[in-house]
C-alpha positions as CSV (number, residue, x, y, z in Angstrom):
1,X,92.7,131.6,88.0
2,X,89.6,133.8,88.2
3,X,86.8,132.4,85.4
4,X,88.8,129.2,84.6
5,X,87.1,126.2,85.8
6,X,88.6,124.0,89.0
7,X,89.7,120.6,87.5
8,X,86.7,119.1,89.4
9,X,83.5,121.1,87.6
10,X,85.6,120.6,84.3
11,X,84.7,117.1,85.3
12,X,81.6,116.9,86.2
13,X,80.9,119.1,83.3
14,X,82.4,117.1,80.8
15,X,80.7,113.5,82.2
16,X,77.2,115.5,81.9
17,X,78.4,116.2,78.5
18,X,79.4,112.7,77.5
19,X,75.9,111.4,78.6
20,X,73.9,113.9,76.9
21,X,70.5,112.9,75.6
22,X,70.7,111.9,72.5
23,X,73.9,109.1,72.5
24,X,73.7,105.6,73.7
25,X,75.3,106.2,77.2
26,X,72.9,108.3,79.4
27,X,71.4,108.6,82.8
28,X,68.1,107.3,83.3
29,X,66.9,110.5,85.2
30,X,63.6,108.5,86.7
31,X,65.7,105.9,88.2
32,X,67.8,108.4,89.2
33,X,65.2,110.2,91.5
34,X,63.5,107.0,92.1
35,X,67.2,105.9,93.7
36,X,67.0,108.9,95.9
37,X,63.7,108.3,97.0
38,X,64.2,105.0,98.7
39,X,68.2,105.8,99.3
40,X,68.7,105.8,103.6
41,X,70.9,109.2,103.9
42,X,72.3,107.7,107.1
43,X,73.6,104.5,105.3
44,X,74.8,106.1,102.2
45,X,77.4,108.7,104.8
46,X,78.3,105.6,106.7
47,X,79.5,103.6,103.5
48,X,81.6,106.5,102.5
49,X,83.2,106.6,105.7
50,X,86.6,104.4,105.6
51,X,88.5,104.7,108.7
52,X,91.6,102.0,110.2
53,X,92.0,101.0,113.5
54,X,95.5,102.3,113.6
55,X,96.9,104.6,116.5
56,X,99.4,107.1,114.5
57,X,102.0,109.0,116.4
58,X,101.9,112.0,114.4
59,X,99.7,113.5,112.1
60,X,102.3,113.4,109.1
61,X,101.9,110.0,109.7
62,X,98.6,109.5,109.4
63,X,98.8,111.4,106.0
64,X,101.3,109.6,105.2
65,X,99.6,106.3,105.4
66,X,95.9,107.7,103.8
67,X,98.2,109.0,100.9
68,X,99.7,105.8,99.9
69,X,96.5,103.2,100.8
70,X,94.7,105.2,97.7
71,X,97.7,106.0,95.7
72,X,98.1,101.8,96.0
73,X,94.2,101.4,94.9
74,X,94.1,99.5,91.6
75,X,94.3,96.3,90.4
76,X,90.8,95.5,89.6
77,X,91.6,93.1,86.6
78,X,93.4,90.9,88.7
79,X,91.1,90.3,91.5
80,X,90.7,86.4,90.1
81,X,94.3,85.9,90.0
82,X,94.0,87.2,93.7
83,X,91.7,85.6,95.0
84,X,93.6,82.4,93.8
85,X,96.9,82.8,94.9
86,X,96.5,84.7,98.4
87,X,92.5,84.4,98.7
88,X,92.0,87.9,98.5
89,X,90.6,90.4,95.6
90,X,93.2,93.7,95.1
91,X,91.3,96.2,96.9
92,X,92.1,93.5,100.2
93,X,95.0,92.8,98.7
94,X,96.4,96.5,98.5
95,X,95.0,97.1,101.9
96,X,97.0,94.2,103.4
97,X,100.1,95.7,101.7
98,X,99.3,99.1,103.4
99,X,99.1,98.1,106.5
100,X,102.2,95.8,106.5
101,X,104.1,99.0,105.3
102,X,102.9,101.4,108.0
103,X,103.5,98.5,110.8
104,X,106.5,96.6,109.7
105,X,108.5,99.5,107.5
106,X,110.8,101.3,109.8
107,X,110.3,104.3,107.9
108,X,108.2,105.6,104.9
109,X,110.4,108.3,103.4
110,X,110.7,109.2,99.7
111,X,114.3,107.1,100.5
112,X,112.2,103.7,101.2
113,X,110.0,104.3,98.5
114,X,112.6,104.8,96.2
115,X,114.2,101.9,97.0
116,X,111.1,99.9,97.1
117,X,111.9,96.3,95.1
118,X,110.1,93.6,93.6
119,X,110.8,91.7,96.7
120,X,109.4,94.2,98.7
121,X,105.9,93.7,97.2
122,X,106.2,90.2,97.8
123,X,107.2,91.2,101.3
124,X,104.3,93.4,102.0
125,X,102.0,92.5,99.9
126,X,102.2,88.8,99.8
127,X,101.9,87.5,96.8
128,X,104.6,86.8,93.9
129,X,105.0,88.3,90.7
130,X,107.6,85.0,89.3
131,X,106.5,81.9,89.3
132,X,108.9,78.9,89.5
133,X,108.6,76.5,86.9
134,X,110.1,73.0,86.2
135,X,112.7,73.3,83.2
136,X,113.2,69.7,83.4
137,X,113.2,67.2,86.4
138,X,115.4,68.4,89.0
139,X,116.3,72.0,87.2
140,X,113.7,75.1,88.3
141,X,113.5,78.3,86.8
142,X,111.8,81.6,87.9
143,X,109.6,83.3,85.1
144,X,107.2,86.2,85.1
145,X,103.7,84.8,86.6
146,X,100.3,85.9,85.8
147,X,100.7,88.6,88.7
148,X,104.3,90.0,87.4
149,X,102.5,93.0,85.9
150,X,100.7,94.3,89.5
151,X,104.3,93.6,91.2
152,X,105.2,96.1,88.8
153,X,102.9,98.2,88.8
154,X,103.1,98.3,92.4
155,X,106.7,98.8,92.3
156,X,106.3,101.7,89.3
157,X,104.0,103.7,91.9
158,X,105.9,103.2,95.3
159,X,109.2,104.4,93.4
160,X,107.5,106.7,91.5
161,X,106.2,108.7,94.6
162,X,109.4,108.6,96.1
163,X,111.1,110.1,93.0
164,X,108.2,112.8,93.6
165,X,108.9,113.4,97.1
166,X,112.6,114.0,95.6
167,X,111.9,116.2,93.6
168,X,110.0,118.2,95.8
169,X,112.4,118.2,98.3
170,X,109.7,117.0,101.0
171,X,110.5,113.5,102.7
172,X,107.3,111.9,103.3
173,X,104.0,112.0,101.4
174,X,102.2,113.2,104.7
175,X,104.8,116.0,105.0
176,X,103.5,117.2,100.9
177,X,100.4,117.2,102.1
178,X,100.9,119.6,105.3
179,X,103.2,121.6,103.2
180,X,100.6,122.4,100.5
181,X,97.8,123.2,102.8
182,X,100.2,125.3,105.2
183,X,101.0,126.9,102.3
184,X,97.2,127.9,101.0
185,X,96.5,129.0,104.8
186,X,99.2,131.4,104.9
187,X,98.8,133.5,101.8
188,X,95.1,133.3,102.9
189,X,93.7,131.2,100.1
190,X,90.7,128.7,100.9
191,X,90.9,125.0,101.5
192,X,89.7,123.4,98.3
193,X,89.4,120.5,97.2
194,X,89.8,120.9,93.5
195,X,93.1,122.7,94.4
196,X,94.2,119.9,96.4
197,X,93.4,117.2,93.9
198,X,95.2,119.5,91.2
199,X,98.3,119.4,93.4
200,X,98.6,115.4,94.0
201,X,98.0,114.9,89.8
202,X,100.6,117.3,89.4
203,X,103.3,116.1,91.8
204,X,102.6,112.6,91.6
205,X,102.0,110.3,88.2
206,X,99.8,107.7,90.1
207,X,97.7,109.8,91.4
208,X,97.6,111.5,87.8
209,X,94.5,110.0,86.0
210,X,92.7,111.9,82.7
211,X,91.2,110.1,79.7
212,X,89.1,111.6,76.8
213,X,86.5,110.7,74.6
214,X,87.4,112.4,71.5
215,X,88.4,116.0,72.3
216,X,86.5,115.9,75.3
217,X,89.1,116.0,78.6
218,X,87.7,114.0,81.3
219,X,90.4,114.6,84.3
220,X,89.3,111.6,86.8
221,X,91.6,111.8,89.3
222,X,89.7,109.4,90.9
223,X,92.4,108.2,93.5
224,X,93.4,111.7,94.6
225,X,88.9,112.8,94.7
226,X,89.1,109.9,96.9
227,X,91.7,111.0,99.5
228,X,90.3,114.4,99.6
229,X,87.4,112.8,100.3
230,X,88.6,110.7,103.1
231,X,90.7,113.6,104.3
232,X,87.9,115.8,105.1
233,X,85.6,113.0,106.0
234,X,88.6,112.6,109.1
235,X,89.4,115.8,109.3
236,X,87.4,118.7,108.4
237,X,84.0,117.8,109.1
238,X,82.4,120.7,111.2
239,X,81.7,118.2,114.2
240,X,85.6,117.7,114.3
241,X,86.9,120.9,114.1
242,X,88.3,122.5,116.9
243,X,89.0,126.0,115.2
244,X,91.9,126.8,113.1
245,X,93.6,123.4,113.2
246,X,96.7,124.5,115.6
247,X,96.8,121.3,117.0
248,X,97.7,118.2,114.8
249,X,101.0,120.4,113.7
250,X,103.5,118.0,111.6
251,X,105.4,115.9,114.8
252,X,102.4,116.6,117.2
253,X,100.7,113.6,118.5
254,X,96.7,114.0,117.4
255,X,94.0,113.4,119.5
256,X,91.6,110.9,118.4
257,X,88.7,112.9,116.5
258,X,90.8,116.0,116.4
259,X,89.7,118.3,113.3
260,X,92.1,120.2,110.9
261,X,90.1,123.3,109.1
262,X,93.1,122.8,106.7
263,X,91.2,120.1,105.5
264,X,87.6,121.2,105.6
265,X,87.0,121.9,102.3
266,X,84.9,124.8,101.0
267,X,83.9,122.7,98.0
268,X,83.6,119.3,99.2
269,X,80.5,118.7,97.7
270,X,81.9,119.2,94.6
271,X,84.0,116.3,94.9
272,X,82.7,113.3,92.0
273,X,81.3,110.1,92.9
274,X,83.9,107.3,92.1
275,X,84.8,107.1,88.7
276,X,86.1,103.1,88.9
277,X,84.5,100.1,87.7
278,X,82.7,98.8,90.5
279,X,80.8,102.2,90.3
280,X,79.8,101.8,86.9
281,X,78.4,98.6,87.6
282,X,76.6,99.2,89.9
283,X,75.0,102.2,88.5
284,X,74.0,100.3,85.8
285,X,72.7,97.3,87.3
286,X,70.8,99.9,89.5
287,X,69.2,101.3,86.4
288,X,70.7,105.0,86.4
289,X,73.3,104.5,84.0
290,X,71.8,103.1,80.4
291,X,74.8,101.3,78.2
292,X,74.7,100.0,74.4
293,X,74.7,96.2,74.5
294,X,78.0,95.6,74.1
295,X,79.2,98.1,76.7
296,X,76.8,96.5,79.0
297,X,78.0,93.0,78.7
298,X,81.6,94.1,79.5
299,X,80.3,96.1,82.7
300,X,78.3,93.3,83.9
301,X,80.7,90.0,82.9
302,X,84.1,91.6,83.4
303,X,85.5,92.5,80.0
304,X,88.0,94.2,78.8
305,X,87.2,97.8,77.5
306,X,89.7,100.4,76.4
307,X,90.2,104.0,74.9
308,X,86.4,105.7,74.2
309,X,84.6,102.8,75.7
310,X,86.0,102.7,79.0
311,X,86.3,106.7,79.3
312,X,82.7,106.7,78.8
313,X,81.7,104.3,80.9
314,X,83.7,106.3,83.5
315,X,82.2,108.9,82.8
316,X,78.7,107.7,83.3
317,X,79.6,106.9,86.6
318,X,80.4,110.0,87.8
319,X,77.0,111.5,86.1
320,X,75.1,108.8,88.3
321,X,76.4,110.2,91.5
322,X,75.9,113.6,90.1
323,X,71.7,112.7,89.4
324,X,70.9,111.0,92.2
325,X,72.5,113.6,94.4
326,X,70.8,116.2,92.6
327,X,67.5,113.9,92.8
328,X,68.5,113.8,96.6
329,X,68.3,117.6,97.3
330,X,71.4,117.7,99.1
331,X,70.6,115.0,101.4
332,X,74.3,113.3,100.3
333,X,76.6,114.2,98.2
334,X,78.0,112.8,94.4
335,X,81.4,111.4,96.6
336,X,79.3,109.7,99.3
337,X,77.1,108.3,96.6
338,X,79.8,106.7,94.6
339,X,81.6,105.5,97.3
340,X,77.8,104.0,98.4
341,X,77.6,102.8,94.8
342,X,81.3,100.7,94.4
343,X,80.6,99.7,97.6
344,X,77.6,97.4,96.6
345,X,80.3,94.8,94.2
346,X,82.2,94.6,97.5
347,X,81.8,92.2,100.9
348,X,78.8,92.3,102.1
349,X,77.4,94.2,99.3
350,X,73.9,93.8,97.2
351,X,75.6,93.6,94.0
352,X,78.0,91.3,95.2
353,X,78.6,88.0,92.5
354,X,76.1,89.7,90.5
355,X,77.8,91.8,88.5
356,X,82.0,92.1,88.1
357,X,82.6,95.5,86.6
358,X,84.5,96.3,83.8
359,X,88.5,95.4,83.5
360,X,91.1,98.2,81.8
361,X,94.2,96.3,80.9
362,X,97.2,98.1,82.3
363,X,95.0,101.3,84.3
364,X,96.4,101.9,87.5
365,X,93.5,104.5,88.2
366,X,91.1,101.2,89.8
């Protein structure tokens, strides 16, 4: 509606607000610009570039796939538990799953995904939520494990997409996505972003993620940002595009590097840097993000942190991106910077083993 902010500058309005001068989480705006002074461009737009090396037959599939690798992107708190049982943290971990779902599922329909079982994440995802344990010599039983609340929450989100897709009457999370940018073409409204990320919080409850710090809304959407993100990084770049995106049409093969104006969208830049824990870490280990003492031990050593705490913490995250891309002049945007920023906890990453980031008991939003 004309003069009611998009969901995404209600965001980044809010996070400026919740690190306003004056309280004890705030953006250090001299490391901010110092960051940007020394920040590569080049390298920052690469990190934020994901990509698989998949061959899709359609471009509903492709969709597909993107939509439920970041709808499947949580976890965080049980990266040790991981790493112990299958040797991998849960951002490999839900990656592995993905990919075993696109190439060994027959089909990924809202009826699969309904269906989707506990033994299905053990299936795909490869490791177990029960544990067997020795009643007495001889006599096993099978009880919840330390990873039974991921299997579930995996579970929860498949299903819950598929109930969704039900209720929208579409059959495949690719086929949503066509549908609602078909429909914004044809009654001549604008690819955005904002209205995109709107759309996936509405229709689907894992990709629906908001928090507050008192009466302060902070809608994060940080899984849905982050497919929007990745859609037009695929998609809708202007070096892609090959005019009004006619080709690509749901059951059309795609050529490799095709682009989809459906997807470039006209506020792109307005899209947030990541709003998840490794983000946050990083920010603050890079000096941007200043945190009372007891926020910054939980940020640094892996604690726990819940209700105000965590939203704000979040929401410093995002203000990071926001500074240094301000500090940048352009040169990158808030989305490529947080992307840049989580991306330093990870393989390969400066930050890695240094810090841990912050755990949310029970958040499927990281």
């Amino acid at each position: 509606m004309p003069g009611v902010p998009s969901v995404l500058e209600e965001l980044h309005s809010a996070c400026a607000a919740a690190t306003a001068a004056g309280g004890d989480v705030t953006i250090d705006a001299d490391a901010a610009a110092a960051l940007a002074a020394r920040l590569e461009p080049g390298e920052v737009r690469a990190a934020a570039k994901g990509g698989f090396p998949i061959k899709f037959d359609t471009l509903e599939a492709e969709l597909t796939f993107l939509a439920l690798y970041h709808l499947l992107d949580f976890g965080g708190e049980f990266d040790d538990q991981l790493r112990a049982a299958v040797g991998r943290d849960a951002r490999e971990t839900m990656q592995f799953g993905a990919l075993g779902l696109h190439l060994g599922a027959k089909r990924l329909d809202r009826h699969f995904l309904k269906d989707f079982s506990a033994f299905s994440v053990s299936n795909y995802f490869g490791f177990e939520g029960r544990v067997d344990s020795e009643l007495q010599p001889g006599i096993t039983i099978s009880k919840p494990g330390p990873l039974q609340p991921l299997a579930e929450a995996v579970r929860a989100a498949v299903n819950g997409a598929g109930a969704a897709l039900e209720r929208e009457g579409q059959r495949t999370l690719g086929g949503h996505i066509l549908a609602f940018a078909d429909a914004r073409r044809q009654a001549g409204e604008p690819a955005l972003a904002a209205a995109f990320v709107a759309d996936l919080a509405a229709a689907f409850p894992g990709y629906d993620d908001v928090a507050a710090v008192g009466a302060t809304r902070l809608p994060f959407h940080r899984k849905a940002q982050a497919l929007a993100a990745d859609l037009c990084a695929r998609f809708g770049t202007p070096s892609q595009q090959a005019g009004d995106g006619g080709e690509g049409e749901e059951g059309e093969p795609r050529q490799p590097g095709g682009g989809d104006a459906r997807f470039a969208w006209e506020d792109a830049a307005r899209l947030a840097g990541d709003s998840g824990s490794h983000a946050a870490a990083a920010w603050h280990e890079l000096g941007v993000v200043r945190l009372p003492e007891a926020l910054a031990a939980a940020v640094k050593e892996g604690l726990p942190l819940t209700g105000d705490d965590e939203a704000r913490v979040r929401a410093a995250a995002v203000a990071a991106a926001d500074a240094v891309a301000a500090a940048a002049g352009g040169a990158v945007t808030a989305a490529q910077l947080g992307a840049w920023a989580a991306g330093q906890l990870e393989e390969g990453g400066q930050l890695r083993g240094k810090v841990k980031g912050h755990v949310a008991p029970g958040t499927t939003a990281y």
